[in-house]
Each structure stands twice: as C-alpha cells, then as structure tokens.
NUMI-771414 format. One record per residue (C-alpha): residue number from 0; z, x, y; chain. Coordinates in nm, 3 decimals, always signed. Layout:
N
<n:NUM | up:Z | east:X | north:Y | chain:A>
...
***
This chain:
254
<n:0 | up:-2.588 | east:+15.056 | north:+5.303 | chain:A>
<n:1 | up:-2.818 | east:+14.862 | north:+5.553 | chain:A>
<n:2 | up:-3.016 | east:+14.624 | north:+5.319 | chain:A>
<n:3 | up:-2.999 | east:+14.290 | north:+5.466 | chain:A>
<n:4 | up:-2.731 | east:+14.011 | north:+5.623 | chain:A>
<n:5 | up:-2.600 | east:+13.694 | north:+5.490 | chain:A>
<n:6 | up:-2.709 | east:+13.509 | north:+5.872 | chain:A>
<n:7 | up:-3.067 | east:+13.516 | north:+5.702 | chain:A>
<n:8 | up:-3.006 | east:+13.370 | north:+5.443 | chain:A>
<n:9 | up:-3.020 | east:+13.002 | north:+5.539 | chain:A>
<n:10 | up:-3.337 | east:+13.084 | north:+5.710 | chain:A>
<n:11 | up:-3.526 | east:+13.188 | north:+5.413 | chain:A>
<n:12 | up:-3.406 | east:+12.872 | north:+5.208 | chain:A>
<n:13 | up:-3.269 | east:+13.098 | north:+4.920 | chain:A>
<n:14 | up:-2.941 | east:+13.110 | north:+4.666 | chain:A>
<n:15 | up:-2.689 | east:+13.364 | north:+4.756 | chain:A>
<n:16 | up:-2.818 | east:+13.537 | north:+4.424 | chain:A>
<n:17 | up:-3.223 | east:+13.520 | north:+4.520 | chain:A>
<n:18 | up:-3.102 | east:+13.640 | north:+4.852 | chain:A>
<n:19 | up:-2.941 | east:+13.892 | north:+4.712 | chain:A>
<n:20 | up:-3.202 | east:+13.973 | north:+4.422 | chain:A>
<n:21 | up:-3.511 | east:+14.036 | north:+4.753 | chain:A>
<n:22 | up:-3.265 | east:+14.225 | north:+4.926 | chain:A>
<n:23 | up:-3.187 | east:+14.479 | north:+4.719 | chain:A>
<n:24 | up:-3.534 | east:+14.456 | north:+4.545 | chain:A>
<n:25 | up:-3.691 | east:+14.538 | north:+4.867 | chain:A>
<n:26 | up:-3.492 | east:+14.803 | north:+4.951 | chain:A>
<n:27 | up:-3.584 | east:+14.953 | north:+4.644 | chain:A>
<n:28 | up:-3.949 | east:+14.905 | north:+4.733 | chain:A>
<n:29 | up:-3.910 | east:+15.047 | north:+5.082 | chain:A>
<n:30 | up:-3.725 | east:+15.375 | north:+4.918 | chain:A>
<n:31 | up:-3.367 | east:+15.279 | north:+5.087 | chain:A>
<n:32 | up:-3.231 | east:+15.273 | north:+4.750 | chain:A>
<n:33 | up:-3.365 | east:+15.569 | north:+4.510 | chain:A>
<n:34 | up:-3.423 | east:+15.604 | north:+4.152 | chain:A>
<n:35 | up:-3.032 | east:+15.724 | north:+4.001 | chain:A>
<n:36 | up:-2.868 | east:+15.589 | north:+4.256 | chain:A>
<n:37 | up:-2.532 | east:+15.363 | north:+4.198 | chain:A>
<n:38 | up:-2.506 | east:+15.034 | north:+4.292 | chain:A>
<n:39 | up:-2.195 | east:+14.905 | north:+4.306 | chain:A>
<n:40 | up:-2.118 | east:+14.554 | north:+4.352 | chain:A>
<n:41 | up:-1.839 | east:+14.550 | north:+4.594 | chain:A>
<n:42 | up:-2.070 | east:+14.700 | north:+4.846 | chain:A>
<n:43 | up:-2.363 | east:+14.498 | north:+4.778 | chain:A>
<n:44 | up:-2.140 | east:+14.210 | north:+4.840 | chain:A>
<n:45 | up:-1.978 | east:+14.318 | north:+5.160 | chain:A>
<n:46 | up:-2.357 | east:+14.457 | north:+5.240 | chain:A>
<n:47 | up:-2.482 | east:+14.095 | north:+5.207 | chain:A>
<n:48 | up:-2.167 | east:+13.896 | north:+5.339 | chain:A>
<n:49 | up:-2.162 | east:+13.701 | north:+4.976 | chain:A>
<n:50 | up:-1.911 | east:+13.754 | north:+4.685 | chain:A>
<n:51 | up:-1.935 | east:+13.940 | north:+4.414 | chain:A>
<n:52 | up:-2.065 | east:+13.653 | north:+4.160 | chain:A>
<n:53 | up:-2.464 | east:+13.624 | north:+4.302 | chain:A>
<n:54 | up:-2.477 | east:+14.007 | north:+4.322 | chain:A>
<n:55 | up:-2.379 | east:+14.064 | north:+3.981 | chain:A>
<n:56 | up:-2.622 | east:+13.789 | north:+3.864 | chain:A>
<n:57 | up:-2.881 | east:+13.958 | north:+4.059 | chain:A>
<n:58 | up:-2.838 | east:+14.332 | north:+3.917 | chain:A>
<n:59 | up:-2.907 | east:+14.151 | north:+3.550 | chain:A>
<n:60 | up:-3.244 | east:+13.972 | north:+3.673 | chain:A>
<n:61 | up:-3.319 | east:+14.313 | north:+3.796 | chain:A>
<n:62 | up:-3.228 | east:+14.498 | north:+3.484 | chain:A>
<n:63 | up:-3.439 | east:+14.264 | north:+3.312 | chain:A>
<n:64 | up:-3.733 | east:+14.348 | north:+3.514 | chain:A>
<n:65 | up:-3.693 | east:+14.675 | north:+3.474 | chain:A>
<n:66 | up:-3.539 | east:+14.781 | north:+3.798 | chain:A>
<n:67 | up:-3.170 | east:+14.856 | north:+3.672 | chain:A>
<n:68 | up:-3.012 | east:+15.037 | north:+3.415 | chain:A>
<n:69 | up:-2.687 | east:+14.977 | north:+3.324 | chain:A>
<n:70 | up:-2.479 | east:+15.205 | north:+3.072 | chain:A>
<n:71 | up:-2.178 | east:+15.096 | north:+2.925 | chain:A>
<n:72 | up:-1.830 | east:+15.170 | north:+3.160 | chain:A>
<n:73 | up:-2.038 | east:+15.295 | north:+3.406 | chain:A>
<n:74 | up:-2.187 | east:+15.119 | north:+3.722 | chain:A>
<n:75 | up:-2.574 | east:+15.001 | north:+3.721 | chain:A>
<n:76 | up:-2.809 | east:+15.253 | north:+3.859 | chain:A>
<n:77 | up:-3.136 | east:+15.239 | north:+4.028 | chain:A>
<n:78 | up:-3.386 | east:+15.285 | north:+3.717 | chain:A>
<n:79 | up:-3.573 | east:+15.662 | north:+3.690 | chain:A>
<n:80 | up:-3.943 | east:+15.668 | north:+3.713 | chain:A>
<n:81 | up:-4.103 | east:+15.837 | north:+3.389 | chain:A>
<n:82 | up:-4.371 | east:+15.886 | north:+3.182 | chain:A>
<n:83 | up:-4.295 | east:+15.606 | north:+2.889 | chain:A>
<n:84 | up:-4.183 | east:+15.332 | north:+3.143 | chain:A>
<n:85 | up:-4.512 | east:+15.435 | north:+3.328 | chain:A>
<n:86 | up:-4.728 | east:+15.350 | north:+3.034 | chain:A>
<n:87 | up:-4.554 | east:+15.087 | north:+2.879 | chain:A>
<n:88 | up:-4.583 | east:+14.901 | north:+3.228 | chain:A>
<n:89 | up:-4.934 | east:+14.945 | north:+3.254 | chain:A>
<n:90 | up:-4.985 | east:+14.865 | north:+2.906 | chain:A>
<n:91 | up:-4.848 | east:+14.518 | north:+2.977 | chain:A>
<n:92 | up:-5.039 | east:+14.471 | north:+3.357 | chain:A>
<n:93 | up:-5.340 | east:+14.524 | north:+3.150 | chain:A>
<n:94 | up:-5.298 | east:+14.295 | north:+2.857 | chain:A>
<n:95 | up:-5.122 | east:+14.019 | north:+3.118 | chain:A>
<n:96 | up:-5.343 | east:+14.101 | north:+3.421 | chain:A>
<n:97 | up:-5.666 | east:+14.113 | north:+3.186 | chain:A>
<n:98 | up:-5.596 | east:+13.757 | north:+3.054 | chain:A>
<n:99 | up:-5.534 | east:+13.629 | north:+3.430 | chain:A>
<n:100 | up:-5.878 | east:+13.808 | north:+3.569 | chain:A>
<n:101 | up:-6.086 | east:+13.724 | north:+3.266 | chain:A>
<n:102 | up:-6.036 | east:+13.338 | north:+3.334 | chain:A>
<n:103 | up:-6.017 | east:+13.392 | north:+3.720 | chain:A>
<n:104 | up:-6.377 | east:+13.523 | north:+3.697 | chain:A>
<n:105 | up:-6.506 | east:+13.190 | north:+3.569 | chain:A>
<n:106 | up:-6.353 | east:+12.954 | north:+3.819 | chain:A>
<n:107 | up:-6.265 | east:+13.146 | north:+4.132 | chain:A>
<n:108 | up:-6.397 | east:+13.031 | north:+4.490 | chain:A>
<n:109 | up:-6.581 | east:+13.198 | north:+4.705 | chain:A>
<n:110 | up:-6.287 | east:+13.150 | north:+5.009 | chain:A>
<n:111 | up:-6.060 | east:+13.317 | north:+4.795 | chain:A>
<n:112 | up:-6.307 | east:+13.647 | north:+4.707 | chain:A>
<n:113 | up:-6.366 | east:+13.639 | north:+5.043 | chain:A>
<n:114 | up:-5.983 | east:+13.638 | north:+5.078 | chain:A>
<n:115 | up:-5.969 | east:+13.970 | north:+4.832 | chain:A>
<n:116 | up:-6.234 | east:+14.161 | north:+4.990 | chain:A>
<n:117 | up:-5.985 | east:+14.112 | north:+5.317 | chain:A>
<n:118 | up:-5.728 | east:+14.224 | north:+5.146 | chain:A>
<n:119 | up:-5.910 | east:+14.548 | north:+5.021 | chain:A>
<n:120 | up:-6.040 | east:+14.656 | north:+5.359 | chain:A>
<n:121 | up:-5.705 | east:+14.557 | north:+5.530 | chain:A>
<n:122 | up:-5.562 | east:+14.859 | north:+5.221 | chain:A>
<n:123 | up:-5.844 | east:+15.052 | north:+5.362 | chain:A>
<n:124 | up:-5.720 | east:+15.096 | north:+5.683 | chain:A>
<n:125 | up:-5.349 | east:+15.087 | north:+5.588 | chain:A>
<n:126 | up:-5.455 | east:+15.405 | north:+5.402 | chain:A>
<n:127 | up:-5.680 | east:+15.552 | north:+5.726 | chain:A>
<n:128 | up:-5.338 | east:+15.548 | north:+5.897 | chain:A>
<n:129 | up:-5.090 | east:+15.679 | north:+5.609 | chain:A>
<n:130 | up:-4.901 | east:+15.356 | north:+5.631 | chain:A>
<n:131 | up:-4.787 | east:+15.358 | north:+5.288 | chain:A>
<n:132 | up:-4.592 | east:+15.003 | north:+5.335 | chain:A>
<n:133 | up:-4.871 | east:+14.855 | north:+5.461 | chain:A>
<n:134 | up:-5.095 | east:+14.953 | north:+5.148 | chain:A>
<n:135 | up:-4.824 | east:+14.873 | north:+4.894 | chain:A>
<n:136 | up:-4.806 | east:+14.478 | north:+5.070 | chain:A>
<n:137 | up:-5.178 | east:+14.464 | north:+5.057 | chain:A>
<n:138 | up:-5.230 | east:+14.599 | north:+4.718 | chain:A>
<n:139 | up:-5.018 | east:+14.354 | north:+4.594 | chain:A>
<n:140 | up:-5.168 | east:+14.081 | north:+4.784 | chain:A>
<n:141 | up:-5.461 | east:+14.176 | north:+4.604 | chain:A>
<n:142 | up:-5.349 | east:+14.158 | north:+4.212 | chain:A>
<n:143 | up:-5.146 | east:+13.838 | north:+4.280 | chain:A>
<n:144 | up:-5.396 | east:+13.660 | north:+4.439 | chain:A>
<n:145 | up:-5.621 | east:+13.735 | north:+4.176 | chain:A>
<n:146 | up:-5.397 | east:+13.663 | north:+3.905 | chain:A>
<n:147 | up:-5.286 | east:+13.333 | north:+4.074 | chain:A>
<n:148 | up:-5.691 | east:+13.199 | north:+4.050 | chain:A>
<n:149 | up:-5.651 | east:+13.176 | north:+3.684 | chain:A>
<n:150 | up:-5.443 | east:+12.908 | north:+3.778 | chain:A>
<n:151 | up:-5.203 | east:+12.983 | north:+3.512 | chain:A>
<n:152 | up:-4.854 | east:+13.010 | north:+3.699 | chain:A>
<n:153 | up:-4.641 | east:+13.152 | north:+3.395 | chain:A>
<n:154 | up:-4.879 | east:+13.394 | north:+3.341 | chain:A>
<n:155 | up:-4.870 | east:+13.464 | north:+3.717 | chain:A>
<n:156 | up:-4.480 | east:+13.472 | north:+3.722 | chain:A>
<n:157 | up:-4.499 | east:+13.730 | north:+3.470 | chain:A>
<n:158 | up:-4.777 | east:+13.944 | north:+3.666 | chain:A>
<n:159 | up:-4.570 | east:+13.950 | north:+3.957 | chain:A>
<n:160 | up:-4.293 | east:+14.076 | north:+3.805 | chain:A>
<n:161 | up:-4.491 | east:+14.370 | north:+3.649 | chain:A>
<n:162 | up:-4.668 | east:+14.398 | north:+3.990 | chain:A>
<n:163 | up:-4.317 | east:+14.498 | north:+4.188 | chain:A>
<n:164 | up:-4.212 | east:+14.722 | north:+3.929 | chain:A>
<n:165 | up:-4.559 | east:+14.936 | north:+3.950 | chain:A>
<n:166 | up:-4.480 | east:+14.904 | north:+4.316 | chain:A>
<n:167 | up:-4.176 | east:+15.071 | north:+4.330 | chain:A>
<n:168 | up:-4.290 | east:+15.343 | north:+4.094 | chain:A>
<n:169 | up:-4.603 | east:+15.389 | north:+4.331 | chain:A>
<n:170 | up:-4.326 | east:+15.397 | north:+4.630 | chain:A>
<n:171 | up:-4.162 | east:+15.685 | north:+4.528 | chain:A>
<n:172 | up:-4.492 | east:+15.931 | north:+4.443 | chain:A>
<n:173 | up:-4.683 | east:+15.788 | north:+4.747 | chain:A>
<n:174 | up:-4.659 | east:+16.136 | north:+4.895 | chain:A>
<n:175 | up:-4.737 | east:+16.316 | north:+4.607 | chain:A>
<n:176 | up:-5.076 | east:+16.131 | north:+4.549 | chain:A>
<n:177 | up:-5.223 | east:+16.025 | north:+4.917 | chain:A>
<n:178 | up:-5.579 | east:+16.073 | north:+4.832 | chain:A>
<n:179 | up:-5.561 | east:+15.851 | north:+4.528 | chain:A>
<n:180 | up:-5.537 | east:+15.541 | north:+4.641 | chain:A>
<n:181 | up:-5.896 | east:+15.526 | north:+4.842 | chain:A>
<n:182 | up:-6.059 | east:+15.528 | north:+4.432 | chain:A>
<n:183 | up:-5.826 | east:+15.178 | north:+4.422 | chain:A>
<n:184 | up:-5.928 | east:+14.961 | north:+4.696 | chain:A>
<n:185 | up:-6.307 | east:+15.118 | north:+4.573 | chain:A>
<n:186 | up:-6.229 | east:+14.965 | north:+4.242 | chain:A>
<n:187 | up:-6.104 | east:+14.635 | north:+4.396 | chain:A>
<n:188 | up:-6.432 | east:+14.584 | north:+4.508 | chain:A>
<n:189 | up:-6.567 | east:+14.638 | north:+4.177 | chain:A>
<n:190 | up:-6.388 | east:+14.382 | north:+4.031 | chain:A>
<n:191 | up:-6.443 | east:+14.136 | north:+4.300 | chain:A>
<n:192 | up:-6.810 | east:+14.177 | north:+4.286 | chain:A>
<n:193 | up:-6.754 | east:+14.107 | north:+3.877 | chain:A>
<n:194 | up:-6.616 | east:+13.775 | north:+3.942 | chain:A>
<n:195 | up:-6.859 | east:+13.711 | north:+4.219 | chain:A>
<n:196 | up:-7.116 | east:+13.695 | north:+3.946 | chain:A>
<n:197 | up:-6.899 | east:+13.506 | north:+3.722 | chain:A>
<n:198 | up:-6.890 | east:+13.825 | north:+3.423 | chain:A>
<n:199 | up:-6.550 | east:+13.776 | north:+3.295 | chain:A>
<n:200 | up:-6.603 | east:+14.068 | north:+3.009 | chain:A>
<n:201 | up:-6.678 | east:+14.291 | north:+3.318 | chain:A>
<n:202 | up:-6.404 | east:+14.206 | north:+3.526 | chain:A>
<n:203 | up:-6.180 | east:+14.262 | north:+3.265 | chain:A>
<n:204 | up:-6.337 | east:+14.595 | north:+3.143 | chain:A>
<n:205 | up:-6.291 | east:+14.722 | north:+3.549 | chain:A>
<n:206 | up:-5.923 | east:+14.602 | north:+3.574 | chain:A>
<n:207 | up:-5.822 | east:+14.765 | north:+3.252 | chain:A>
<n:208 | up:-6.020 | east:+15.122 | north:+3.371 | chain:A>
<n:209 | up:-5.851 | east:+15.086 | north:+3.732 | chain:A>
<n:210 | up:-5.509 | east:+15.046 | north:+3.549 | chain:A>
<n:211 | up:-5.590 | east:+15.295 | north:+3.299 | chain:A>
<n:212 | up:-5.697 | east:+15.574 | north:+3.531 | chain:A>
<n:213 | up:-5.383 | east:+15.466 | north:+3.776 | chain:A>
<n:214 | up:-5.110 | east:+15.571 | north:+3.478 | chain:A>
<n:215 | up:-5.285 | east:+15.854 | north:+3.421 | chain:A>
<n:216 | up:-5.273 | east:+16.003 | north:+3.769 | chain:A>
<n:217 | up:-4.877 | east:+15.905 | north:+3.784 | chain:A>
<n:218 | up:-4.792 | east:+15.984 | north:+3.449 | chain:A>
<n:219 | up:-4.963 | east:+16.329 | north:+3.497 | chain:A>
<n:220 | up:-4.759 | east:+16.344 | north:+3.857 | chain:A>
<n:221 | up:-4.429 | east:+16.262 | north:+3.711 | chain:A>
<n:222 | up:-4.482 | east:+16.519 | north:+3.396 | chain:A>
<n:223 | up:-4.579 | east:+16.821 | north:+3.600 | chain:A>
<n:224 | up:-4.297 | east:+16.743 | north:+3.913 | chain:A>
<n:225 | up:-3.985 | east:+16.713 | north:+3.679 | chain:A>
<n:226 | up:-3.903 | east:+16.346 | north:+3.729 | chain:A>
<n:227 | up:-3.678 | east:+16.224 | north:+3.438 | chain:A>
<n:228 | up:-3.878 | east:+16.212 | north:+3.136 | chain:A>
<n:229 | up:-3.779 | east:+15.924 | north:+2.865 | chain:A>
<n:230 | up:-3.938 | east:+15.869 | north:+2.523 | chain:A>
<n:231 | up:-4.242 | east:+15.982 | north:+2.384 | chain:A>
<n:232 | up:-4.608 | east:+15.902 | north:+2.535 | chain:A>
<n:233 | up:-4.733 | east:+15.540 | north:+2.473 | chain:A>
<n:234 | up:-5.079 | east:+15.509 | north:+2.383 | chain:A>
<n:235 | up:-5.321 | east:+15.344 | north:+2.603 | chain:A>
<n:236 | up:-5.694 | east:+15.234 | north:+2.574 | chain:A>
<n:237 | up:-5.990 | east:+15.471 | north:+2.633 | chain:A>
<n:238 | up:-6.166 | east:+15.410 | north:+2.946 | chain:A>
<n:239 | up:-6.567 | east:+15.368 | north:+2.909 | chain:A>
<n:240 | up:-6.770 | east:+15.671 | north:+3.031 | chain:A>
<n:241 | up:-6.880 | east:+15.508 | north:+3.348 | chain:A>
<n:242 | up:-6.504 | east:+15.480 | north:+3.461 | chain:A>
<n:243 | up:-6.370 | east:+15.843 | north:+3.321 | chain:A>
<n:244 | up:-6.567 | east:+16.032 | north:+3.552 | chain:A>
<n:245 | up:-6.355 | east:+15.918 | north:+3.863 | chain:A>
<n:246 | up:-6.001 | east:+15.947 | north:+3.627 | chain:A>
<n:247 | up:-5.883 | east:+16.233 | north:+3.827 | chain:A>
<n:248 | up:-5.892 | east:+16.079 | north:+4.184 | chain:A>
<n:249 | up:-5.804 | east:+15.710 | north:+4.024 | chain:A>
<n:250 | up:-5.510 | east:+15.515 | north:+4.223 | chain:A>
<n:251 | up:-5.204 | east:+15.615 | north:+4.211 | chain:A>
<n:252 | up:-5.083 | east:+15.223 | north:+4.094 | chain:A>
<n:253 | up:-5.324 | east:+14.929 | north:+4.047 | chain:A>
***
C-alpha cells in the first residue's frame, strides 16, 4: 500500500496521528484507496513507519468525518458513496457554506476576489486538460477561501471538513460526469461577481443553486450506475427558475 513514509513526517511539522490522518485521507482523495476497501491497521502502520496507536486514532477522526465505516468485529472500511450521504452532505455545505458566503459578501477584499476568480480560471484549464487532480485542488481552493473571508474559523473548520468529503465523492464519479464541471467554475463566477457588489442574499441564493444542482447530477449518477444505495432520499431546497434551467449540466461537486 504506497500512501506515504514516516521520513516526511518531521518535514511537514505534524503528529504521527495528523500524519497519518493526510496520508491516508489523501489517498482516498487521489482514488489509491476505494470506497469498500479494508483498512487494516497493521499495514497502515508498517505503511507509515509509526505504531499502531496514531493510526487507530486517525481511522476514528476519519469515521467521524465521514470517511470510515466501521462495523462491529470487522475491520474499518473505506466509506461507499450513495445517494443519502450525497444529500445529507450537501444539505450541510449549504446551510454551513451559506452562513460563511452570506457574511463573506459584506466584508471581502478585492485581493482576495481577485484571488477566486484565479482560482476559477486556473479549474478552467485544469478541466481543458482532463486533469481531474488539478480541478479537485482548485475547486477546493475556491470554497475554502471563500468560506475563510467570513472570518469565522470554526465555521471554516467545519466547511473544510464537508469540503474533502464532497471531494472524495466527486473523485470517484469524475469520469462518469466530465462535462459537468465547466457549469461549476461558470457558477463560481457568479458568486464572485455577488460579493463583488456586496449582495449577500444573492450570493447565498447562487451557492445554495450550485450545490443544489451538484447533488442532483451525482445523486442521479450514483442511482442509475449501481453504487451502494443507503437510506431513503433526503430532501433538499428547490432551486429558483433562473438556476433550474442549467440543473442537468450542473457540477458534478461544488
């Protein structure tokens, strides 16, 4: 299992167990560790040259987030992508996220918009070359950096968190839904301009439709291609008529 080595570890400043938590995290994110998949601890700790101790401290942040499951007398698995954890992640982003963008609007600088737009075409031409890592780091550059102008950072912590779970979702049906993630960086712009002119009911209004209209495409994905389903359908808010119309080609994550 090639994830990561201890020897970096004093290099990036970190606890055996946040070492340990980004390693396997990323992996996750980067598809070298797959939804179902075991994860057993004894490997992870020979993987990362640390004992036992920080890696099972790590799998229960990650459960917590949302990235584990773990069954009783069984090992923890990679979490399955489906419908229900779909929407109930996106239900939080936009109730979390809508909060952070509704203040950002009022307060952020023009530096940092500038910053977003960057960020947006950067996704842009990620996307022009199918570079599906590149667009996932970018499109989360985006949201935090947005988020992080409310200048709220518990609120941000939480974003974050949300953020990398969407992202790994959005990892593993990246080649399922290639042409809708253009519609997303087009709706980043949106809701840059929307701050721009300091209209936090509009910013918030665009972030919830771009979210909305994101689920919808993956939920719709994961349904039809026979991912693991879970629980029933969660119910999320209508989008406004001006942001159905472009529901079909919406991104595939936010």
């Amino acid at each position: 299992m090639a994830l990561a080595n201890s020897a970096d570890l004093p290099k990036k400043h970190l606890t055996a167990r946040e070492f340990v938590l980004e390693g396997i995290r990323d992996a996750m994110l980067a598809g070298r560790l797959t939804a179902g998949q075991e994860l057993d601890d004894h490997a992870l700790a020979a993987t990362f040259g640390v004992s036992r101790t920080p890696v099972r401290e790590a799998l229960k942040v990650l459960e917590v987030q949302g990235f584990v499951t773990h069954r009783a007398f069984s090992k923890p698995v990679v979490a399955a992508i489906s419908p229900a954890r779909i929407q109930e992640v996106a239900l939080m982003r936009i109730a979390l996220e809508g909060a952070a963008v509704s203040r950002a609007a009022l307060t952020i600088a023009e530096p940092e918009l500038k910053y977003l737009e960057r960020c947006t075409a950067a996704g842009l031409k990620a996307l022009q070359k199918k570079d599906a890592a590149a667009w996932s780091h970018w499109n989360r550059e985006f949201h935090t950096r947005l988020s992080a102008a409310a200048g709220m950072p518990l609120l941000s912590r939480e974003i974050d968190s949300l953020i990398d779970l969407a992202r790994f979702y959005s990892s593993m049906l990246w080649r399922e839904i290639p042409h809708s993630f253009h519609e997303a960086q087009l709706a980043h712009l949106e809701i840059v301009k929307a701050c721009r002119e300091r209209n936090p009911e509009l910013a918030q209004k665009l972030l919830r439709d771009h979210l909305v209209a994101s689920c919808a495409v993956q939920v719709e994905i994961v349904s039809s291609r026979g991912f693991q389903l879970d629980a029933g359908p969660v119910e999320l808010p209508k989008m406004t008529r001006r942001s159905s119309k472009r529901a079909p080609a919406a991104a595939a994550r936010g």
